[in-house]
C-alpha positions in Angstrom: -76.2 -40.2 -10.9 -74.8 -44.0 -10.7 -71.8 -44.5 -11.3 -71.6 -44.5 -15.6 -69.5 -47.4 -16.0 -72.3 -49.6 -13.9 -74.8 -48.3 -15.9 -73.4 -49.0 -19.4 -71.9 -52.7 -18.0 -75.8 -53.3 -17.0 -77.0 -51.9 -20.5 -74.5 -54.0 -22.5 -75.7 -57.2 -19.9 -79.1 -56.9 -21.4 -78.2 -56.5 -24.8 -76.1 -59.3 -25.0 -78.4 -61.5 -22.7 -80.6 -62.1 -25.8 -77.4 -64.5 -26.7 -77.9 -64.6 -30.6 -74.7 -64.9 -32.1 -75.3 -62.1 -35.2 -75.8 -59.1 -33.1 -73.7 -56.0 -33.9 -71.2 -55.5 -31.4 -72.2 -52.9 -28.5 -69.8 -50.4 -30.3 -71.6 -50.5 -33.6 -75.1 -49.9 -32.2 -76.6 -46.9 -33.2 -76.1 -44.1 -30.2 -80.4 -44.6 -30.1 -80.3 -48.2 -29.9 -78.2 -47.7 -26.9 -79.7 -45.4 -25.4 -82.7 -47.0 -25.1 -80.6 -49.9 -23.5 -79.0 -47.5 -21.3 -83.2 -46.4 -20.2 -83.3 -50.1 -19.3 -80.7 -50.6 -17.6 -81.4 -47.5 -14.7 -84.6 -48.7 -14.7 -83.4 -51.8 -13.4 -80.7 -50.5 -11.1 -83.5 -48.5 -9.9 -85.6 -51.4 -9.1 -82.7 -53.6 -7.7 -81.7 -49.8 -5.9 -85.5 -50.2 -4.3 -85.2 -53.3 -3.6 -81.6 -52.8 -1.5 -83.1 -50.0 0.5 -86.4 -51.7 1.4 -84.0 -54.4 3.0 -82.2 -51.7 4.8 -85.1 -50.6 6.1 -86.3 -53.8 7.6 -83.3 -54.3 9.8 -84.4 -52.7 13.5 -80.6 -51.2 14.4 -80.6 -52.4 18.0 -76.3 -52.8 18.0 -73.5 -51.3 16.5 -73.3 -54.4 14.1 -76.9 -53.8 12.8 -76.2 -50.4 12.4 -73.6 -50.9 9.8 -75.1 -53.6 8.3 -78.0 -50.8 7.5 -75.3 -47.9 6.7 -73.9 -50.3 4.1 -76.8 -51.4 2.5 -78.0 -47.8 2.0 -75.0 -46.9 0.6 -74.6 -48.9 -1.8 -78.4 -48.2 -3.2 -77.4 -44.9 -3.4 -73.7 -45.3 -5.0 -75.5 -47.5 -7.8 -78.9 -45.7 -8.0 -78.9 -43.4 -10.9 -81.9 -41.5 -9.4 -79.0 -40.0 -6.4 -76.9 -37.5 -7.2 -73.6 -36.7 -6.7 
């Protein structure tokens, strides 16, 4: 799984990216409501996750340089990709 504190600061990103100054407080949500945030939020680091690793894939490792280039980016898709797990 991603790492949980990504996942909730990316679910409390969306929720407050609406911007509207009367919303409850992430703390009082119901635990629904923020679940369903949470859904939204791996969904999008799933997509950005995809995204990251479709990259890596397009870099031809020729050199050492390349090479890591492509080791980092995968590894980072997987440390925030809530689909890998631990």
């Amino acid at each position: 799984m991603a790492v949980p504190q990504a996942t909730l600061k990316v679910a409390r990103a969306i929720y407050e990216y609406a911007g509207v100054e009367d919303l409850p407080d992430w703390e009082d949500l119901p635990p629904t409501i923020q679940i369903s945030y949470v859904e939204e939020a791996e969904a999008a680091l799933r997509a950005t996750c995809d995204h990251i690793k479709y990259l890596a894939s397009n870099i031809d490792a020729d050199d050492r340089e390349e090479i890591l280039v492509k080791g980092t980016l995968v590894s980072v898709s997987n440390l925030l990709d809530p689909r890998v797990k631990d």
